[in-house]
N, C-alpha and C positions, 0 to 999 in steps of 0.2 A: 504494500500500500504506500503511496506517498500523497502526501498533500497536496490541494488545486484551489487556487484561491479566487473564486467567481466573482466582477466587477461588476456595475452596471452604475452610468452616469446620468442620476436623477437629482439636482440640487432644489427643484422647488418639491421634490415629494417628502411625504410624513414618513411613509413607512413602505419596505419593499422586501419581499422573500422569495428563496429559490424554492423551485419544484424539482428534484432531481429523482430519478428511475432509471432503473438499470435497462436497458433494451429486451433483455433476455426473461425480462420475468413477466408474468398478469397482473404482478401487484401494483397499486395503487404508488404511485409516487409520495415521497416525506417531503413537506413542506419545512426549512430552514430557514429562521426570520435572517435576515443582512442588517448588520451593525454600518451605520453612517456616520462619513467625515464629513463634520460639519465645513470643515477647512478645505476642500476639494469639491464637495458636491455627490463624490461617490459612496455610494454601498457596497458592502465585502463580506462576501461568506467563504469561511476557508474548510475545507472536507478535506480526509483522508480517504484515498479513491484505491479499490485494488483495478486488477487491469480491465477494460472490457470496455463494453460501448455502454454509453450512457445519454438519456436524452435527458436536457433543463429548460426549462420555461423562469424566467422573470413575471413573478408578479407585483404590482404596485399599487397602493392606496391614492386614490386619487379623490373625488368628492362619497367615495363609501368602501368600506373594506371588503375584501376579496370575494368574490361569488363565486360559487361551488360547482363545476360542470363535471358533467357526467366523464368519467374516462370513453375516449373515443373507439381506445384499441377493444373496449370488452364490447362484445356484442350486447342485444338485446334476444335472450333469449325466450322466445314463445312457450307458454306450461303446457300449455295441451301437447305441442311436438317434444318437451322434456319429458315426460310421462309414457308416453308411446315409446321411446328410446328405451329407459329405465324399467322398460317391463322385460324387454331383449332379454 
């Protein structure tokens, strides 16, 4: 593992956080709040990463805090066609 230290350059926002997810997995990405230099403008979140691919989104407070969207990678899976499987 080594350290990776995510910028992102918002000097009029309140508050900002990384979304980080490994590529390789279904789970849900962890949200990690980003600590701001008042002195710079920047936000900075540092992680210890093992190797692999990984996807991040920036989120930011802007006139209301974060909104919750559905992960896109998981389908919506239908019960009646989950059931009929599950009888298999």
């Amino acid at each position: 593992m080594a350290p990776f230290t995510f910028t992102l350059f918002a000097p009029y926002n309140k508050q900002a956080a990384l979304r980080l997810k490994n590529a390789h997995s279904r789970m849900f990405g962890v949200d990690i709040i980003m600590e701001k230099d008042e002195s710079d403008g920047y936000f900075r979140a540092t992680v210890d990463l093992a190797d692999g691919i990984f996807h991040y989104q920036f989120k930011i407070e802007t006139k209301s805090w974060f909104e919750q969207e559905p992960e896109p990678a998981l389908p919506n899976y239908d019960d009646e066609e989950y059931k009929e499987m599950s009888k298999l």
